[in-house]
VOPAGU-2260 file (C-alpha; in pm, 1 decimal, decimal comma):
REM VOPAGU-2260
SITE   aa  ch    i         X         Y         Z
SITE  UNK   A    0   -3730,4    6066,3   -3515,7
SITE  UNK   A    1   -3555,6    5742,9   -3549,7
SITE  UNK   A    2   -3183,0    5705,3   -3595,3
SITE  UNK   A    3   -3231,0    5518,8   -3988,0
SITE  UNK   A    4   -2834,9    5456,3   -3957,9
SITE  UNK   A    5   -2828,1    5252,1   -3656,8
SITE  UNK   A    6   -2816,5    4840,3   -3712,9
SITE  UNK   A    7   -3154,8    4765,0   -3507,1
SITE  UNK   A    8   -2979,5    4392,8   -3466,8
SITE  UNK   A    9   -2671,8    4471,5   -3297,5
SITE  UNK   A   10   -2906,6    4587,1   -2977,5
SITE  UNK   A   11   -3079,3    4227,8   -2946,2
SITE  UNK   A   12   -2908,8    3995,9   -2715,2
SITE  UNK   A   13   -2756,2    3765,1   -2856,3
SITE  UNK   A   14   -2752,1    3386,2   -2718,5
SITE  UNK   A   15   -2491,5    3219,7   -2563,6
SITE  UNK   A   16   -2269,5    3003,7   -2776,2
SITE  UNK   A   17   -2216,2    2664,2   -2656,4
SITE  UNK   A   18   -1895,6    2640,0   -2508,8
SITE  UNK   A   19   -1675,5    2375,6   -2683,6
SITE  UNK   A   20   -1530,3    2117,3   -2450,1
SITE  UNK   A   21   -1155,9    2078,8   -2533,6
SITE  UNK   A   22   -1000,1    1724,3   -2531,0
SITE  UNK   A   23    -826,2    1797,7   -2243,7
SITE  UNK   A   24   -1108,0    1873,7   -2020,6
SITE  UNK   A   25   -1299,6    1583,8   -2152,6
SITE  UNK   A   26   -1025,3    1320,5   -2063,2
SITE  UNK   A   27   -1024,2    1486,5   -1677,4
SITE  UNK   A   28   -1208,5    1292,7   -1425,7
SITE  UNK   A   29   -1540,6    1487,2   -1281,7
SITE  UNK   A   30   -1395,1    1449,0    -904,0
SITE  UNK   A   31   -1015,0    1606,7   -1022,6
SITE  UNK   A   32    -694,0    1543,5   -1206,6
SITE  UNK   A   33    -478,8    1252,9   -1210,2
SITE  UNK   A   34    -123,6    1256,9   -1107,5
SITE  UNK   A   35     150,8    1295,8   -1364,3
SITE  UNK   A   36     196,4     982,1   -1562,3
SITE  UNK   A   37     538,0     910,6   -1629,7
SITE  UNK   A   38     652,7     840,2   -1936,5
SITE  UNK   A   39     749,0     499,3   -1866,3
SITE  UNK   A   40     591,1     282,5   -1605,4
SITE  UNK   A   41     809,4     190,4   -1314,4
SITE  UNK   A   42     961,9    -193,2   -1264,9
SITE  UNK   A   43     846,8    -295,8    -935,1
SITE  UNK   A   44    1145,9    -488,6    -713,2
SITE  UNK   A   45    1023,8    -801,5    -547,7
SITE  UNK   A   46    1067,9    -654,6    -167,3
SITE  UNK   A   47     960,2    -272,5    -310,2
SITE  UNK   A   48     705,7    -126,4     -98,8
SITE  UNK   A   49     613,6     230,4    -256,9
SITE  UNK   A   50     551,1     200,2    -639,1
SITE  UNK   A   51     357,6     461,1    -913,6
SITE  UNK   A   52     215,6     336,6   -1202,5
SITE  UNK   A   53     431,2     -35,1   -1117,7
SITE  UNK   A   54     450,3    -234,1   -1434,2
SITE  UNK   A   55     360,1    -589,1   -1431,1
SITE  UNK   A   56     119,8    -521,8   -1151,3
SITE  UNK   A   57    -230,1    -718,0   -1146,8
SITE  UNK   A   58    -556,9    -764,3    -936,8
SITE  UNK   A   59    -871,9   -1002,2    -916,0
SITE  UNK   A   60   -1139,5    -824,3   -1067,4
SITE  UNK   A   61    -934,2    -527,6   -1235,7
SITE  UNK   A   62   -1143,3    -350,7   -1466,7
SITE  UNK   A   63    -999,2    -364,0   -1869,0
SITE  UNK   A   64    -976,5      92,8   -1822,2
SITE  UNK   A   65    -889,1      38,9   -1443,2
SITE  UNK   A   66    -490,5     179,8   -1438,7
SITE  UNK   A   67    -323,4     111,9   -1121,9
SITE  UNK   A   68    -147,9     449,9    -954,4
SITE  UNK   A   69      27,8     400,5    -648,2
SITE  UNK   A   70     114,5      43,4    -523,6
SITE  UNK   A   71     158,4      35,5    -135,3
SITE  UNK   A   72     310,6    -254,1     120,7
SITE  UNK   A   73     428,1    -178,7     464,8
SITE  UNK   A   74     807,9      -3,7     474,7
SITE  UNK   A   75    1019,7    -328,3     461,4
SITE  UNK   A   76    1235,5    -216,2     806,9
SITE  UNK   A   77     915,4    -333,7     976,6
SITE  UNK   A   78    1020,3    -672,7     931,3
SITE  UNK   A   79    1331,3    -607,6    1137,3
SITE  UNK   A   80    1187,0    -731,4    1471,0
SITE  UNK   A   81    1095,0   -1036,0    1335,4
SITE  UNK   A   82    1421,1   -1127,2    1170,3
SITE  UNK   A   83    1638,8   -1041,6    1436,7
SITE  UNK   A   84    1415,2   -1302,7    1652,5
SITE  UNK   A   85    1452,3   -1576,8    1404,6
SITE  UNK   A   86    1836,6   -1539,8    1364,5
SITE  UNK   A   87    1851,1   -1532,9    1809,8
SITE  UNK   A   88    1639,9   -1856,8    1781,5
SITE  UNK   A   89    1816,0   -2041,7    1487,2
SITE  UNK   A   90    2194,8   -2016,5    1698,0
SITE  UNK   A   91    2041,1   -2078,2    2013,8
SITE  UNK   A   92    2092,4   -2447,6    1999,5
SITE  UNK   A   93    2461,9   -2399,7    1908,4
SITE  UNK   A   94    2520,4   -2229,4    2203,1
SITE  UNK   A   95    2257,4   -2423,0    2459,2
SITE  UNK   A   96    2333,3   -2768,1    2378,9
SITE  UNK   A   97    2764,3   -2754,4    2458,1
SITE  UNK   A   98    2678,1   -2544,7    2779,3
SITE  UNK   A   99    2451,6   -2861,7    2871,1
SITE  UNK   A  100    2653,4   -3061,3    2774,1
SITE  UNK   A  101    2955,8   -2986,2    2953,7
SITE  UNK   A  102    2753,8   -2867,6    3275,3
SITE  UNK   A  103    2733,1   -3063,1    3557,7
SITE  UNK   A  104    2352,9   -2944,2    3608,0
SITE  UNK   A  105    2177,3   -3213,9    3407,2
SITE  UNK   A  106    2305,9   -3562,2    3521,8
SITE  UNK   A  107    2237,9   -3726,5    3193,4
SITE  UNK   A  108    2306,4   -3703,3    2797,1
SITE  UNK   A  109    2083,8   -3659,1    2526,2
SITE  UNK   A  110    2112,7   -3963,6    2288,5
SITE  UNK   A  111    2243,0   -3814,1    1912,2
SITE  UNK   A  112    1949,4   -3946,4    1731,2
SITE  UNK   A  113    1733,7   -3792,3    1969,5
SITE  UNK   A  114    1888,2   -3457,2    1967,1
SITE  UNK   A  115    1892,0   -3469,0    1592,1
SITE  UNK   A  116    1480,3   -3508,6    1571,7
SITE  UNK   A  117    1445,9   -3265,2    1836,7
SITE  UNK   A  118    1645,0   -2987,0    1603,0
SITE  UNK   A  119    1473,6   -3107,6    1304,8
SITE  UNK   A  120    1169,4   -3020,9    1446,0
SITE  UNK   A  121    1289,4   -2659,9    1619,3
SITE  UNK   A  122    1418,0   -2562,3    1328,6
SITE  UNK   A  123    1066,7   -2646,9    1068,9
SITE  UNK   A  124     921,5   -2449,7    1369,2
SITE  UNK   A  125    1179,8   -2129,9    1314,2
SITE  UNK   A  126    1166,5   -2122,3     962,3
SITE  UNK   A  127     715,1   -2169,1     967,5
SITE  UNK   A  128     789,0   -1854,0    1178,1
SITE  UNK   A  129     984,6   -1655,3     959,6
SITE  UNK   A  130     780,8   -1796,1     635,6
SITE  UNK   A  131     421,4   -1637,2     782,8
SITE  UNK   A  132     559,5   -1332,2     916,6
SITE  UNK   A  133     709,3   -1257,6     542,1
SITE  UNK   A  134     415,5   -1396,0     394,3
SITE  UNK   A  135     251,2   -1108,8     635,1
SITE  UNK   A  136     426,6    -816,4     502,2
SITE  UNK   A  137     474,7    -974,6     157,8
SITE  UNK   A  138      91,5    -969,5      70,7
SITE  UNK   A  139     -79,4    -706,3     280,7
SITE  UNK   A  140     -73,4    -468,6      33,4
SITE  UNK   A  141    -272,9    -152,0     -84,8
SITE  UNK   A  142    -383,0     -33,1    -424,8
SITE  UNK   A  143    -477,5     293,1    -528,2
SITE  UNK   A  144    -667,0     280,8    -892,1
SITE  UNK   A  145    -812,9     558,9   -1126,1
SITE  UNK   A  146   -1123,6     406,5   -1026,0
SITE  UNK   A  147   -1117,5     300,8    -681,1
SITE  UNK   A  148    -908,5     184,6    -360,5
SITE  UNK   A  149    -849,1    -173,7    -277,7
SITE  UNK   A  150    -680,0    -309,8      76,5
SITE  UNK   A  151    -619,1    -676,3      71,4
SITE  UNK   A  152    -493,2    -822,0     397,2
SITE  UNK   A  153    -371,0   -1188,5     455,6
SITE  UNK   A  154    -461,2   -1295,0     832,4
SITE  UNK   A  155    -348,4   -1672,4     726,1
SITE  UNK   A  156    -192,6   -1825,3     439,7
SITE  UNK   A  157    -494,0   -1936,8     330,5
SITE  UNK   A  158    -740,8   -1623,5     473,8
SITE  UNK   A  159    -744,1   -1361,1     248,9
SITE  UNK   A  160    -991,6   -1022,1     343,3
SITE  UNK   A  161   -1010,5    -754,2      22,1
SITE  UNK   A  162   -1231,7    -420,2      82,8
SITE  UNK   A  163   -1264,1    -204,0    -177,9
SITE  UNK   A  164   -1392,8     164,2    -240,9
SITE  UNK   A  165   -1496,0     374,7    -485,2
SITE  UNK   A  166   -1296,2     699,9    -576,2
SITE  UNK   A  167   -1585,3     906,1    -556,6
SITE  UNK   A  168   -1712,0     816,4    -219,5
SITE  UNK   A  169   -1335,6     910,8     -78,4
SITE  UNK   A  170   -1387,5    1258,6     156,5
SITE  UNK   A  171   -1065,6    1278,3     304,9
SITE  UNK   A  172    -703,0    1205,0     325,8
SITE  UNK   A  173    -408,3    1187,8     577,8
SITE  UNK   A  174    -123,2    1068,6     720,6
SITE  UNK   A  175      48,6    1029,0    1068,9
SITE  UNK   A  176     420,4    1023,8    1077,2
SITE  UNK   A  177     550,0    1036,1    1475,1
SITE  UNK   A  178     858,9     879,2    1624,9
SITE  UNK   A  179    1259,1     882,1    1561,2
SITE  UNK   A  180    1219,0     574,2    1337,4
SITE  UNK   A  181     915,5     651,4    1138,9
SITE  UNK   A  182    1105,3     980,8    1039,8
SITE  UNK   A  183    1402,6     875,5    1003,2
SITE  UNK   A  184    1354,6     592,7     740,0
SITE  UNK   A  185    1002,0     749,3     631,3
SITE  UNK   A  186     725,7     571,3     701,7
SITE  UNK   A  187     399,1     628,3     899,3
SITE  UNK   A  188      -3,3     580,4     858,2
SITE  UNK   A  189    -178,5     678,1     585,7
SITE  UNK   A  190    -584,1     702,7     674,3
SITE  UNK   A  191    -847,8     749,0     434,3
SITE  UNK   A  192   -1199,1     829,6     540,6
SITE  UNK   A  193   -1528,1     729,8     286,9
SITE  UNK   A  194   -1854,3     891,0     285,3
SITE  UNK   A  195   -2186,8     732,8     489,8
SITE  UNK   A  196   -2182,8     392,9     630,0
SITE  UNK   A  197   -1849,0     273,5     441,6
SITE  UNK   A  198   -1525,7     153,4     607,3
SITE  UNK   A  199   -1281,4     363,4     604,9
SITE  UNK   A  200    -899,3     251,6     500,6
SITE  UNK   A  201    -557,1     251,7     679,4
SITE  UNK   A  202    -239,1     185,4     527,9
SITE  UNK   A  203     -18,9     125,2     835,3
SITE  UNK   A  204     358,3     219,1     847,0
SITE  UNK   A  205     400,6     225,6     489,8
SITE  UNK   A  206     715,6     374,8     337,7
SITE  UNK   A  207     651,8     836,0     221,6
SITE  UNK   A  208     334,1     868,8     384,6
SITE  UNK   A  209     312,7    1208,8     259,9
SITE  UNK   A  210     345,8    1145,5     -78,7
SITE  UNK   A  211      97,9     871,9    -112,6
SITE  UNK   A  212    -114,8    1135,8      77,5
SITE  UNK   A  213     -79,3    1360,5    -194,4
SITE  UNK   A  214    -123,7    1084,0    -478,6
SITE  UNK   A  215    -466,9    1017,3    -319,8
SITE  UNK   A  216    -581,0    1366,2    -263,2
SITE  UNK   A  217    -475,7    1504,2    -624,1
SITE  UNK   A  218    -679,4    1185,6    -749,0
SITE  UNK   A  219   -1007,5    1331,6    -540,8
SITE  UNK   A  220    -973,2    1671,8    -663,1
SITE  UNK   A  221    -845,4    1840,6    -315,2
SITE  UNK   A  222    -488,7    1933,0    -353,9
């Protein structure tokens, strides 16, 4: 004999509700989470080379939503060699041309007016040196977008190579940090590998390695 007291409905299943999507879910990217924006975005110094979210900071063909994350140049001790060889070769000729002079190995003098076109010259050569090997460091730079990461590399003054990928197609990232120097001031390799037939990135000697690794990886969803 049926049970006349028992609510017949309450045994049906009952469908699933549609789950509400919060707004903080909805504002996550579908490949992970974005690193923690600061508050205020960070003044970049002229000769900086490790930068989040840098103020001021603009690319060709920057999307109007495209927000720049971690702004990367090599670590600026890199430049040491380079500088140290221009300051040997600007007082060379201070300390050449009296040894000549007063040495008995060359039996003839070097008219003024000569000498002074010759230094003219050594020196526009010293300082065209010096001028591409900061123009080198200055504007090989890397930039790591919501959206995608860009490399731009100046082989010339007037050569300029960009290569670009999107975040989506990233499938790995990491770093290589060996030698006294490279841990000592921080800096090493940071190498990011695409998906398929795509090139894959290298930021080279660039100042906390492991925390751009990290920037990059919390971007693709794997740390």
């Amino acid at each position: 004999m049926p049970d006349i007291f028992v609510d017949t409905d309450q045994n049906q299943p009952q469908p699933p509700q549609p789950q509400k999507k919060t707004q903080e879910t909805a504002e996550l990217p579908l490949n992970g989470s974005l690193p923690p924006k600061p508050r205020h975005r960070h003044e970049i110094g002229t000769l900086e080379a490790f930068c989040e979210y840098p103020k001021g900071v603009t690319f060709q063909h920057q999307e109007n939503d495209e927000e720049i994350i971690l702004f990367l140049r090599q670590h600026f001790i890199t430049n040491v060699p380079w500088i140290i060889i221009t300051i040997l070769l600007a007082i060379t000729p201070f300390i050449l041309i009296p040894f000549l002079r007063f040495s008995s190995l060359f039996p003839f003098t070097i008219p003024d007016k000569f000498l002074f076109v010759s230094l003219l010259f050594y020196y526009l050569i010293i300082i065209g040196y010096a001028f591409v090997n900061f123009l080198h460091w200055f504007y090989n730079i890397g930039i790591v977008t919501n959206k995608r990461v860009v490399d731009l590399d100046y082989t010339a003054i007037v050569h300029v190579h960009v290569a670009a990928t999107k975040v989506l197609q990233i499938q790995d990232v990491n770093y290589v940090q060996t030698g006294f120097l490279r841990t000592l001031f921080n800096f090493g390799d940071v190498f990011i590998q695409t998906a398929g037939q795509n090139l894959n990135f290298e930021f080279l000697r660039v100042p906390r390695p492991s925390k751009a690794t990290f920037i990059i990886q919390k971007l693709i969803g794997i740390a």
